[in-house]
C-alpha positions in Angstrom: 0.0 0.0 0.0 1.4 3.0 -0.8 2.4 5.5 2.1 1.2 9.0 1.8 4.4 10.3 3.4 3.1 13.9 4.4 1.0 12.3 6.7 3.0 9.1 7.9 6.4 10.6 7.7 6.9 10.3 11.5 6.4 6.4 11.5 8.1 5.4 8.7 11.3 5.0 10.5 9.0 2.9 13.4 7.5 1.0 11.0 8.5 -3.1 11.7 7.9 -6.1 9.0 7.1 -9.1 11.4 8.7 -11.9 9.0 12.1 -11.7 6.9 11.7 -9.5 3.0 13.4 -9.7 0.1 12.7 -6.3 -1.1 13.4 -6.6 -5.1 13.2 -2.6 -5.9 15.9 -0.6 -3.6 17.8 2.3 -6.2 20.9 2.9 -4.9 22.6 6.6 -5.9 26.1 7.5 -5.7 26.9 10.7 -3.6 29.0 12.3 -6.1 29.6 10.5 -9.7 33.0 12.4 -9.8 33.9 10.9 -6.5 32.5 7.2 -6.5 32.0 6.6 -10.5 34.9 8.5 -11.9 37.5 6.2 -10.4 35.9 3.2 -12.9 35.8 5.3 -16.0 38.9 6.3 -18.2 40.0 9.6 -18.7 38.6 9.4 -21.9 35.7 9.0 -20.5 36.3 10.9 -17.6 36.8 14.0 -20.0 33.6 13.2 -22.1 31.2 13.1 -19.3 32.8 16.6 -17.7 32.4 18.5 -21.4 29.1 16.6 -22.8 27.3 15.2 -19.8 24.9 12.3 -20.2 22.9 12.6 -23.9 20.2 11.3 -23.9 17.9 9.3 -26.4 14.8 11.8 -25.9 14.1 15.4 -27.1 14.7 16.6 -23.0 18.6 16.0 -23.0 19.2 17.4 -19.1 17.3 14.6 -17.8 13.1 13.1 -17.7 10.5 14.9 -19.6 8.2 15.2 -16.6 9.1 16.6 -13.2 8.8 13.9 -10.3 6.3 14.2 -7.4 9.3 15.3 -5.2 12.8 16.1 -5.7 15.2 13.2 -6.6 11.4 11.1 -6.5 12.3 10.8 -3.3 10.3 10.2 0.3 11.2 13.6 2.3 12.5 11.7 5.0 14.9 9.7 3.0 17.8 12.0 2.6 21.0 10.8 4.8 21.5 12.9 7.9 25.2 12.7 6.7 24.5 15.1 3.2 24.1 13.5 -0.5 21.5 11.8 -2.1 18.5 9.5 -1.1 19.8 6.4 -1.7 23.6 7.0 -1.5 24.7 6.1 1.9 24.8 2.9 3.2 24.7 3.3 7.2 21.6 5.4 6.6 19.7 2.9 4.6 21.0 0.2 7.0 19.1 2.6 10.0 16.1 3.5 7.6 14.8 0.6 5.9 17.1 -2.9 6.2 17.1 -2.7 9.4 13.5 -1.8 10.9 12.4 -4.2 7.8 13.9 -6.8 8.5 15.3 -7.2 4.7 16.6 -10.5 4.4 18.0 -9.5 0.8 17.6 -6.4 -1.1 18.0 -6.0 -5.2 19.8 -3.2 -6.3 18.5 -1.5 -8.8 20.5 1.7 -10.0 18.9 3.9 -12.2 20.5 7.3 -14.7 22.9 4.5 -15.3 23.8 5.6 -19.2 22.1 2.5 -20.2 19.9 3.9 -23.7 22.1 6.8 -24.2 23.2 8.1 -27.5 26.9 7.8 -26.9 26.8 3.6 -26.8 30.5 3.1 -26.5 30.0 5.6 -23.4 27.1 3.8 -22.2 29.1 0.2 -22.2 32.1 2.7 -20.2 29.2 3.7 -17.7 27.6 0.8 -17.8 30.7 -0.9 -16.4 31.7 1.5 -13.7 28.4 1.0 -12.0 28.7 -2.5 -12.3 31.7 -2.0 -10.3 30.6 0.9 -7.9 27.9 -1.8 -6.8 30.2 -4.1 -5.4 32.2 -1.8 -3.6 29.8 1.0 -2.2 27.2 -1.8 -1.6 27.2 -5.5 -1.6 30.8 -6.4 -0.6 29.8 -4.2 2.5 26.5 -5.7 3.2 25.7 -8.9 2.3 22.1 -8.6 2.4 22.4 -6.5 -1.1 22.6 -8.0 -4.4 23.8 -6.1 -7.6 22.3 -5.9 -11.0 24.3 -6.0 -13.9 23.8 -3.5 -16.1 24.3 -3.4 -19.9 24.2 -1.0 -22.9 21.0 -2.2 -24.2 21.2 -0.4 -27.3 24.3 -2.2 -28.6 23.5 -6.0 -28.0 27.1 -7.0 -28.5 28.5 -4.8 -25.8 25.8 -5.7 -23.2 26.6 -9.4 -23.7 30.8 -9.0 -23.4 29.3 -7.6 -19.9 27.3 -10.5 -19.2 29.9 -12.9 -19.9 32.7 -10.5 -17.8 30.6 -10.8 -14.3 29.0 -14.4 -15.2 29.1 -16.3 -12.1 30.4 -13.4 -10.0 28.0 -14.2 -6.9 27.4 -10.4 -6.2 25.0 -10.2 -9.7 21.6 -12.0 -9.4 19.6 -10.3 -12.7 20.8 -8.5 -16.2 18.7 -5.1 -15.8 17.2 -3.6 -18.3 15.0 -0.5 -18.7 11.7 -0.4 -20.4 11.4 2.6 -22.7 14.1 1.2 -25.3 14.4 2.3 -28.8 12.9 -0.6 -30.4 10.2 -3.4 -29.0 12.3 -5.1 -26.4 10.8 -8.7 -28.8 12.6 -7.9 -31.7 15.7 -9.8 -33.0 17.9 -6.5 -32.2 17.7 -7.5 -28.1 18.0 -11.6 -28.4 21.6 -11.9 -27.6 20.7 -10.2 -24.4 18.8 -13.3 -23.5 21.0 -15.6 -24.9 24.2 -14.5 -22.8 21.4 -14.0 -19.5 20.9 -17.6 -19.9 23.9 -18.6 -20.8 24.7 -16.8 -17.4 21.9 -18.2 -15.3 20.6 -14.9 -14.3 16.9 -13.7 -15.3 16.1 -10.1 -16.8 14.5 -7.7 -15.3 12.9 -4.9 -16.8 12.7 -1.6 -14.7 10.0 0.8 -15.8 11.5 4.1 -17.4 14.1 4.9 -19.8 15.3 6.6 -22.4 14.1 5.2 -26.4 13.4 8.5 -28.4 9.8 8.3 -28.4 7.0 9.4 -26.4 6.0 7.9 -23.2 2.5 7.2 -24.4 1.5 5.3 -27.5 -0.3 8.4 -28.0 2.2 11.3 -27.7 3.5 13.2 -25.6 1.1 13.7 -22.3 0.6 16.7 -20.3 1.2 15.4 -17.0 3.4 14.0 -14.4 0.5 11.8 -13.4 -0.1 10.5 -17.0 3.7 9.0 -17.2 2.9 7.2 -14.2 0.4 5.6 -15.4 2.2 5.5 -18.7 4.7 3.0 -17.1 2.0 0.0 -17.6 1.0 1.1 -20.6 4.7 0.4 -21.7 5.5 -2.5 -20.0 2.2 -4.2 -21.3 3.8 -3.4 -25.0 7.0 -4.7 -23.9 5.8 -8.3 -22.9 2.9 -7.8 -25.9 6.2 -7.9 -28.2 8.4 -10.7 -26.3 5.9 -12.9 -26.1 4.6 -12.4 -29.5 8.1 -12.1 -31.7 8.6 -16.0 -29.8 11.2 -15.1 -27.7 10.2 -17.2 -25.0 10.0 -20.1 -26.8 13.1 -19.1 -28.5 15.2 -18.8 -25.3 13.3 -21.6 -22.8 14.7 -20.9 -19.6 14.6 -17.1 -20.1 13.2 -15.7 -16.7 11.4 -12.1 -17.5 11.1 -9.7 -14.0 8.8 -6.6 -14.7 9.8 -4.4 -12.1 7.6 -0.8 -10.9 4.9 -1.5 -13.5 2.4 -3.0 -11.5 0.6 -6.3 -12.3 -3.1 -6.2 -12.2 -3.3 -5.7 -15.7 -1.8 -8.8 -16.7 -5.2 -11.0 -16.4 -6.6 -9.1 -19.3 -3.8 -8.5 -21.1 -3.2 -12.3 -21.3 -6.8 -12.9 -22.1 -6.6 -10.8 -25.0 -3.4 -12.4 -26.0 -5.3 -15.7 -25.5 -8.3 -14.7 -27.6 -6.0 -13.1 -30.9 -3.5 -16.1 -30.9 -6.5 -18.6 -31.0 -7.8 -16.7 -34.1 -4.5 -15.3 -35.5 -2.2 -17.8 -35.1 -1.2 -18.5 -38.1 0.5 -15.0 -38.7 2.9 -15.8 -36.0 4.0 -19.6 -36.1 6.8 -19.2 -34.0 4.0 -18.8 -30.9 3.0 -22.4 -30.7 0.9 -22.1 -26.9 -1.5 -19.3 -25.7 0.5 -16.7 -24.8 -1.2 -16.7 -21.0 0.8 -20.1 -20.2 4.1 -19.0 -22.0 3.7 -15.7 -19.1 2.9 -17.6 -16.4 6.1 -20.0 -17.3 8.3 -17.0 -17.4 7.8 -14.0 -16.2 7.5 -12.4 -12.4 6.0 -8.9 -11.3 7.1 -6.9 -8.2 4.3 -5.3 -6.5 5.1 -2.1 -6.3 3.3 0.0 -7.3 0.2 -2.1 -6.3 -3.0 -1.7 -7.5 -5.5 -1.3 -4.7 -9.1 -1.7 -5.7 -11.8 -0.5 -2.9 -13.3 -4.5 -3.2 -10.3 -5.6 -1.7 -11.3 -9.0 -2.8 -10.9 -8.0 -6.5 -6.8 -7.8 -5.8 -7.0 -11.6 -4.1 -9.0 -12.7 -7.1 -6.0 -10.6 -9.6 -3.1 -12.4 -7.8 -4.7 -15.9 -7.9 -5.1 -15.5 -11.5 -1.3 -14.3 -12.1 -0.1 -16.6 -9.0 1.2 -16.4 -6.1 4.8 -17.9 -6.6 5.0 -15.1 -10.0 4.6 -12.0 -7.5 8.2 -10.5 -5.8 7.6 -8.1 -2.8 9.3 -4.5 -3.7 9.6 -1.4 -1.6 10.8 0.9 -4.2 13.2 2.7 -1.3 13.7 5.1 -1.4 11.5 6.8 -3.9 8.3 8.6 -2.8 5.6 6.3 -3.3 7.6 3.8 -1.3 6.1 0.7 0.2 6.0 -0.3 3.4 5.7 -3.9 4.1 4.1 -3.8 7.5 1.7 -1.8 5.2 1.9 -2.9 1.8 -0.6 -6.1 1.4 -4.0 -4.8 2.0 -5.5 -8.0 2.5 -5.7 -10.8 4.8 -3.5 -14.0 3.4 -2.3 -16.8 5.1 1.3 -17.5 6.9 2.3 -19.3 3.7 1.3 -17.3 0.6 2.4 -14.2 3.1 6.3 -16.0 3.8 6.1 -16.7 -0.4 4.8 -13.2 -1.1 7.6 -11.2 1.1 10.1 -13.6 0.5 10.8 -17.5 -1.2 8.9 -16.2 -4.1 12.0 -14.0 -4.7 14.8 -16.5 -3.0 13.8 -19.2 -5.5 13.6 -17.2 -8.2 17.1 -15.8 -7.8 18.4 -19.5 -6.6 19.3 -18.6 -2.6 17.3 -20.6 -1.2 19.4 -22.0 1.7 
């Protein structure tokens, strides 16, 4: 459930989970790029980013098209007493949220990682650094956090060289990926992506936003902040449209697919419409040989954040049972403003064992740490 943090602010910080989390959302920041992502880029590199800055695939080079809901889309209470960025120190997210949360494993997701840029030979240089600024700021100092790998997207052959470089390297547990690319993410373009990821062992996740060129609407450019928000399901729902249909599932079997910050209750209908075209259509696209609803269920996961939360509360029990339990990952989105709290975030009553699945195995299977 999402925490209306003008109005909670002062018992966020008391706020206690009463089992173990894996939180599968937390977007770590650096405090200064020059200080803590500088040392892993060349001074090529170093020199490029000074006199051009970060270009980006979009009309709006200095940054997003839409201003967030609160500087840095951060909650106001998540800035570190020390200075810097939500996000960028450790002890303070230790004291804030793994802590109080009892987070058993967090997921690091960085974001304004270079990932779609225009530059793609700076966006593999990028790329890399915060591959390695993960593993020093963050997971070889607490072993609760797990890294992402990220990859130049854009340039398939770059992305997999860093797939194969940390393959195995037990502080990456997903290849991430962000939504908004500049193709469908199905077409041929991406498919070495998946190959090396399974090659690897590690599934993709795909983290709403991004960078692709074009609008982020099917129908344009919106007019509101609150319109790309909802635009981030709208995407995501294209996304997995395109995968599923282009056969890349079926192409790549054990390919594992996270959508991350899109939601998920729209995946029932979406797969029944899948179902319904497929069954009538199926000839235009052989390489699909099973409803598309089984080939989603087989291989692809959801975190929950940001959860839908229908006034029948029932209607969300009936939406999970339909998607399933074990395909749901718990995610706070920390520290980002419409963060979720998990002694607040399932608005319905479950039992001990979907709720232990739900906050945590779901995600520790998934990610192969079950003990």
């Amino acid at each position: 459930m999402n925490i209306d943090i003008l109005s909670h602010e002062k018992n966020l910080l008391k706020s206690r989970a009463r089992i173990a989390v894996a939180d599968c959302d937390i977007h770590p920041s650096p405090k200064s790029v020059e200080i803590e992502i500088f040392p892993f880029l060349s001074k090529r590199w170093q020199e490029y980013m000074k006199t051009y800055g970060v270009i980006y695939r979009q009309g709006f080079p200095t940054g997003p098209a839409f201003p967030k809901g609160q500087p840095n889309a951060a909650r106001r209470d998540s800035y570190p007493t020390s200075g810097g960025k939500p996000g960028s120190d450790l002890a303070f997210m230790q004291s804030q949220h793994l802590g109080p949360n009892n987070i058993q494993l967090g997921v690091l997701n960085p974001l304004q990682c270079a990932q779609g840029v225009q530059n793609q030979d700076f966006s593999a240089a990028y790329c890399n650094a915060v591959n390695q600024w993960q593993i020093e700021q963050w997971t070889s100092k607490d072993h609760r956090l797990k890294a992402s790998l990220m990859v130049p997207y854009e340039d398939p052959l770059a992305s997999v060289k860093e797939i194969e470089k940390w393959a195995g390297n037990e502080h990456f547990i997903q290849v991430l990926l962000l939504s908004r690319t500049a193709e469908p993410l199905g077409q041929r373009k991406y498919w070495p992506i998946y190959d090396a990821a399974c090659k690897a062992g590690l599934p993709v996740a795909i983290h709403a936003f991004g960078y692709g060129g074009a609008p982020v609407t099917g129908g344009g450019w919106p007019s509101f902040y609150i319109e790309e928000m909802v635009g981030h399901a709208q995407n995501t729902q294209s996304l997995l449209t395109s995968m599923v249909i282009e056969g890349v599932f079926e192409k790549f079997p054990t390919l594992r697919l996270i959508l991350v910050e899109a939601g998920f209750a729209w995946l029932p209908a979406l797969s029944w419409r899948l179902d319904k075209l497929w069954d009538r259509m199926r000839d235009e696209i052989p390489q699909v040989s099973r409803p598309p609803s089984q080939l989603i269920r087989e291989h692809v996961w959801l975190t929950t954040q940001p959860m839908e939360e229908p006034e029948v509360s029932n209607q969300l029990l009936d939406t999970i049972e339909w998607i399933g339990w074990e395909n749901l990952l718990f995610a706070t989105d920390y520290p980002h403003w419409d963060y979720d709290d998990p002694s607040r975030a399932m608005p319905i009553k479950i039992d001990k064992h979907q709720k232990e699945s739900f906050f945590l195995n779901n995600a520790l299977k998934l990610y192969g740490l079950e003990q």
